[in-house]
N, C-alpha and C positions, 0 to 999 in steps of 0.2 A: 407547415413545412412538408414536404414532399421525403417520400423512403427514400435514403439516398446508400443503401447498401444493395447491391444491385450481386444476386446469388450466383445466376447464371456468368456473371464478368468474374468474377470470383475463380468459380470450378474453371472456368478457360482459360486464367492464368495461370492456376495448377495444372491442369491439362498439358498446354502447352509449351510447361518448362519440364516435363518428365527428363531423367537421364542426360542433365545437364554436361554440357563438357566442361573438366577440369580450368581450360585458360578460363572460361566464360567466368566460372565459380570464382575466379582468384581475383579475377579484375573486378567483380563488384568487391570481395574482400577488400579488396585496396584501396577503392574507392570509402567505404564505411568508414577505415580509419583518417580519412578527412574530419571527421566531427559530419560532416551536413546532413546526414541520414540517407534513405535509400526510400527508391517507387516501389510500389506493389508489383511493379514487374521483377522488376530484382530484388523483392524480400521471400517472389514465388521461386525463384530459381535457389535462392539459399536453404526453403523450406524443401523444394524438391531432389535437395543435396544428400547420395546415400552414403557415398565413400568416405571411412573413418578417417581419411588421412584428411580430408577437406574439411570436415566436419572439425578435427584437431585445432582445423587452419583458420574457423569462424572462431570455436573456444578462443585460440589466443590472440585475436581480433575486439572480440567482449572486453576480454579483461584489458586490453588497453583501451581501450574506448573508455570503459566505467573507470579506469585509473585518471584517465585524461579531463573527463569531468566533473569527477565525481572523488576522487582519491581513494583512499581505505576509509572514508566513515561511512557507517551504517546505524541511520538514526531507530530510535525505538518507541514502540507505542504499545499502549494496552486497548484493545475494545470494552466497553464497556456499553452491555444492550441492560435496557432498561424495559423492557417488552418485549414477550415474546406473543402477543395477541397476534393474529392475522387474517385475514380474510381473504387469502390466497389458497392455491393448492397445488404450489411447484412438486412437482413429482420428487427433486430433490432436496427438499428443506423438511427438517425435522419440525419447522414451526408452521409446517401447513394444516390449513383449516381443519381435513379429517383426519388431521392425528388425534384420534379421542385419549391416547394415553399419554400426552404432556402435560405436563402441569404446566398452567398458563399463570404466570406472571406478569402484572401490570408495577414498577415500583414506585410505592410512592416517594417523595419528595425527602422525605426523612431516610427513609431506605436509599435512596441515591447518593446523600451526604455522607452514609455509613460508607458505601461501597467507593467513595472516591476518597476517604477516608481512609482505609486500607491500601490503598492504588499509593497516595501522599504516601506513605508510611516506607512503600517497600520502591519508592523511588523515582516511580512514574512522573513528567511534568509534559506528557502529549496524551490526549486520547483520540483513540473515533468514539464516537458516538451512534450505536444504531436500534433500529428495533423492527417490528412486526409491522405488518401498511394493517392499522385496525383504528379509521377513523374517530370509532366512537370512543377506544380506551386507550390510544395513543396518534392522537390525530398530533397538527403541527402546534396546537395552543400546549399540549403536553411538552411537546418536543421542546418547543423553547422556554416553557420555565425550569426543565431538567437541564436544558446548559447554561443559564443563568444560575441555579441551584449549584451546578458543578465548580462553575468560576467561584462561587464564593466560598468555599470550602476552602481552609486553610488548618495545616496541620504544624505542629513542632518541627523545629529544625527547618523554618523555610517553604514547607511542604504544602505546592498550590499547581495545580494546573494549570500552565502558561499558553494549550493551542490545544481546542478540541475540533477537529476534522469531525465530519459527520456525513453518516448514509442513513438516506432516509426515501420514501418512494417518490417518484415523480412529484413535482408542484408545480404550481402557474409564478408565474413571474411575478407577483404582488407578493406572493408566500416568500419566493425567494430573497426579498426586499428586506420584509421582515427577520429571516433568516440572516443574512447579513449584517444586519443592526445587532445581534447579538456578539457579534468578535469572530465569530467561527475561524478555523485555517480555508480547510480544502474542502469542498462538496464531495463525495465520492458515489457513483452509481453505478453497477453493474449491468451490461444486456444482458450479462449472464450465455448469450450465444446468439449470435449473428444470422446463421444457417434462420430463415423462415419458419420452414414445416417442422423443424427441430423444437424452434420455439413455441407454435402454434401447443405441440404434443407436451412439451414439458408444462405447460403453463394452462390447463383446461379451463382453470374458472379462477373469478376474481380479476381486481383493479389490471393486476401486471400483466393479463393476457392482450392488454394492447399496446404488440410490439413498437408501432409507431412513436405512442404517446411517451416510452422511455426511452424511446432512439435518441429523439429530440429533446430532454428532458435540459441536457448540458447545455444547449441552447438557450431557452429561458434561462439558464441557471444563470450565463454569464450578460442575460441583459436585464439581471434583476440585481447585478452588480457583484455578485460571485466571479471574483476574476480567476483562482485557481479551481479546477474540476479534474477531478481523477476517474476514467473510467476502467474499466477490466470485463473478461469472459471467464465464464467456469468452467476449467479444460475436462473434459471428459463427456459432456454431453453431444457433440459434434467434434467431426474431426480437426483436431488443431491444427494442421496449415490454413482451413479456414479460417478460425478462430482467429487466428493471428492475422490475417490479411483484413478481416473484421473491423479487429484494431485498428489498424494502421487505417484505413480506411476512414475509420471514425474521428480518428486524431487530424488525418489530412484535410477533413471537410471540419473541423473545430476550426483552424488553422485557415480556411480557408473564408468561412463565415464570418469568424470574432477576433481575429487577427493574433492567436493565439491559441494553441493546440496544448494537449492534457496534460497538466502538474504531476501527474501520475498515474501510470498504470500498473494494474492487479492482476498479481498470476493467478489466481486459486486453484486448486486442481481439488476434482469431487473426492470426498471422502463418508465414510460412513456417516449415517444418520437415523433415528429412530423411526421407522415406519415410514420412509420415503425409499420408496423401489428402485427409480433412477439413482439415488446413492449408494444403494448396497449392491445394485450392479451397475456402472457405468456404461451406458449405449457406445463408447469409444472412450475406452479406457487409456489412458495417457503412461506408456510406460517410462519408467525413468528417466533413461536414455535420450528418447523424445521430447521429455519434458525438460534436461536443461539442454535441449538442442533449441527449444525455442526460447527460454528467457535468453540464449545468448546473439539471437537472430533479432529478437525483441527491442535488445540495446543496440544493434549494428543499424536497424532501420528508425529507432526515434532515439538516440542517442543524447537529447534533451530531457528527456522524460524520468522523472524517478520511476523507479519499479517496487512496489510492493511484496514481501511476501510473509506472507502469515504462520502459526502455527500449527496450521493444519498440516504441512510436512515436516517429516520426520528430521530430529536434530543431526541425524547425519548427510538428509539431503540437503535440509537449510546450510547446513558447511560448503558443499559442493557448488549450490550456485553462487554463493553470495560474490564471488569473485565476477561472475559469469553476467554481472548486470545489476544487481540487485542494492539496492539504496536506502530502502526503509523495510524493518519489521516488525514484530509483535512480539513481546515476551510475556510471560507468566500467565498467557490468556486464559479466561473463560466463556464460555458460548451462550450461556444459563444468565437471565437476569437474578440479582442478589449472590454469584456463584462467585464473590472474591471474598465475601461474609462468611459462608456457609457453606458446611463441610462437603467437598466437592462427591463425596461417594455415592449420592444419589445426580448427581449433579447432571448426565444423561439426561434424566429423563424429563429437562426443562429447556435442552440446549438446543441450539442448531445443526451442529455437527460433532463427530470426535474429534478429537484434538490430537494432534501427531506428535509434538512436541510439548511436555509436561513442565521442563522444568522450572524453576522461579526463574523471575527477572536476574539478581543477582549469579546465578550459574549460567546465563546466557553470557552476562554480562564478562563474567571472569574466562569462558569457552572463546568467544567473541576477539577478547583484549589479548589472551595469550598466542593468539596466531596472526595477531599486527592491524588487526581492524581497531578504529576506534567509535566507542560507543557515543552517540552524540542524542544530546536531550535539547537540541538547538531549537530555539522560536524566534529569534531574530527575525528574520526575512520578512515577517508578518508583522511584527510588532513595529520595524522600521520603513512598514511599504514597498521592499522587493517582491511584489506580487505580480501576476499575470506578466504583460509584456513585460515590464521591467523585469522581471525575474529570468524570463526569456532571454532577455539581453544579453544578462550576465552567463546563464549557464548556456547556450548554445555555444561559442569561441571554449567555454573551458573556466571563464573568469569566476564563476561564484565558490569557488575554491579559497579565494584571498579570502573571502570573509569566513565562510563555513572550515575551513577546517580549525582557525584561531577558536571559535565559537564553539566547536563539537571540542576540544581539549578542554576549554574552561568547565562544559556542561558535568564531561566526563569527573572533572576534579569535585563538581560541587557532590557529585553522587559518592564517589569515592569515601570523601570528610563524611557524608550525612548517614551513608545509608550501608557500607560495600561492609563483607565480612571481611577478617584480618586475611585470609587466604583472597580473596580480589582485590582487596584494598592493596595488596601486597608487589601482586601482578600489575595492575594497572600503574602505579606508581612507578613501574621498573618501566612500563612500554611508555607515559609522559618523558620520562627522563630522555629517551632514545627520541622522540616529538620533537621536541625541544633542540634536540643538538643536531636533530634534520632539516629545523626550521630558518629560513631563510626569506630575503635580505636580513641583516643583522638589526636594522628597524621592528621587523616585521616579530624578531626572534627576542627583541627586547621589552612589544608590546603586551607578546604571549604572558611571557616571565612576570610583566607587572600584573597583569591578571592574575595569574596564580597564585603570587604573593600575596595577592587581595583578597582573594579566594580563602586563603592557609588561615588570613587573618581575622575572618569571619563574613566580607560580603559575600553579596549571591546576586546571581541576575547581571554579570557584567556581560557585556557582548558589544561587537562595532559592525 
């Protein structure tokens, strides 16, 4: 395949949307609340938008949009790296080649069952899965008996990993094949940054310095029969209106190629890392303001798309956006292979990056439920073939709501019974009751209810 992020086309849509006029601004606003998303021409005029009052006017454009498809659940997942070998040397990754002061963990197999072990115990039933591109000590024959390994881990009370997502470096379409055949959810890959010569400099040596070969990666991925692929940029290495036209850009030619565009995009924003320069100072540092100016730009131009965000920001910025687009996150993370085992106090100096947000799964969860979000640990869609187009179908008009939010209540109650302290268990119990009496047609409200009851009475695993 041919580069098909074209830098120059880019910087001229910036260019030449500076000091956009208010009518201009308002009508694509009005346009985005259609559901059908927005061009790179008008996702550069929203980006090129300074005026707080407009800026106000896209905020509450987000949050009806992410209502309209998506409603208040915001599912949750843990990472879980199993390597941190690499043979790269991203200027912003704590796991590059010449950091000589990481301790380099490869885990083995037994080791993995420990740490998904832990993960079962405090509630978890989604992971990603990722680690280090290091052929030799975690090439892809590792990679898939570690989610093979993962699947079969079963703990008390229910306790199994129903969807592991996973990021791992480029492969060829035969690998991906393989990949597949293990159950996987989502493929996820990062460019990491779009901009060229940004990437050339961040990426000096190793596999990942050719940009091409990961441009195109989501491509193989989805004709090795990976139909969901999630891509993302790491905001701070280049300026984020690029970055985000990047995106879009990326999604529009997925969409354009394989007749479906990305299951999800990743906000990341750089954060510290142990002996990686580019993270302790970011070449275009993402101020806050900025940053949820774009996830809400982000949802107004792929309003299909989940958005990811991790817990690399801070739990009060993760409050701030989640209204503003955001779909899926990460609780209780650690960046460290073996760091959900093992007392996290050295735990730096194995990991990827710091981590912005600390707290366990269970206080996200109870933070989360007391301000009307609902926590959803949902794997339906996967397990019933809402995948790739299909999946498309549904959530574009708005529709995958009828299923997901019956299915994020139920998940919510299995966590509640199994796992939640009397102070969350408490909480969430009061926000189902208020679910419940929201829920409508009266069919639909009597389906929840027998769930539940089924739920109260011991099964697990219901979903339609």
């Amino acid at each position: 395949m041919k580069d098909f992020i074209n830098d120059a086309q880019i910087e001229q849509l910036l260019g030449q949307s500076q000091n956009p006029a208010a009518a201009q601004v308002k009508d694509i606003i009005s346009k985005a609340l259609e559901l059908k998303g927005l061009s790179p021409e008008e996702t550069a005029v929203l980006l090129q938008t300074e005026d707080q009052d407009l800026i106000g006017e896209i905020f509450h454009a987000a949050r009806a949009v992410k209502r309209g498809i998506y409603g208040n659940r915001l599912v949750l997942f843990a990472p879980l790296y199993i390597s941190n070998y690499c043979a790269n040397n991203c200027l912003y990754c704590g796991f590059r080649r010449d950091n000589k002061e990481l301790k380099r963990v490869a885990l083995t197999m037994e080791q993995i069952r420990k740490e998904v072990e832990v993960l079962e115990r405090e509630g978890h039933k989604r992971l990603l899965m990722l680690c280090g591109e290091d052929p030799q000590r975690s090439g892809i024959d590792y990679f898939l008996e570690a989610i093979e390994t993962t699947y079969a881990v079963k703990t008390e009370k229910g306790g199994e990993i129903r969807r592991i997502n996973v990021e791992i470096a480029p492969l060829e379409v035969d690998e991906y094949r393989r990949l597949k055949k293990t159950g996987i959810g989502s493929y996820v890959l990062f460019q990491e940054t779009y901009h060229h010569e940004t990437y050339k400099k961040m990426h000096p040596r190793g596999p990942k310095s050719d940009y091409l070969r990961r441009l195109t990666a989501m491509h193989r991925a989805q004709e090795g029969g990976v139909d969901d692929v999630g891509i993302g940029a790491l905001f701070g290495l280049h300026d984020y209106k690029f970055e985000v036209l990047g995106l879009l850009f990326h999604a529009l030619r997925l969409e354009q190629d394989c007749g479906v565009g990305p299951h999800t995009i990743s906000i990341p924003r750089l954060m510290p890392a142990l002996n990686a320069p580019a993270a302790v100072t970011p070449p275009h540092p993402v101020r806050d303001d900025d940053f949820k100016k774009l996830v809400a730009i982000i949802r107004l131009a792929v309003p299909y798309t989940g958005m990811i965000l991790t817990t690399r920001e801070s739990a009060a910025m993760r409050s701030q956006v989640f209204e503003l687009g955001v779909s899926q996150i990460s609780a209780g993370s650690r960046t460290n292979p073996g760091g959900y085992q093992e007392d996290s106090s050295e735990g730096f100096r194995a990991a990827q990056f710091n981590l912005g947000d600390t707290r366990t799964l269970d206080e996200v969860i109870y933070d989360i439920s007391t301000k009307g979000h609902i926590p959803s640990f949902c794997t339906a869609c996967y397990r019933l073939g809402r995948t790739g187009k299909d999946f498309m179908d549904l959530a574009k008009p708005g529709l995958i709501q009828k299923f997901c939010r019956t299915n994020a209540i139920c998940t919510f109650m299995e966590y509640l019974k199994d796992y939640a302290t009397q102070k969350t268990n408490e909480a969430g119990r009061e926000l189902i009751v208020k679910l419940i009496e929201e829920t409508s047609p009266k069919r639909v409200r009597k389906t929840l209810e027998d769930r539940l009851g089924r739920i109260e009475n011991g099964e697990r695993d219901l979903y339609i």
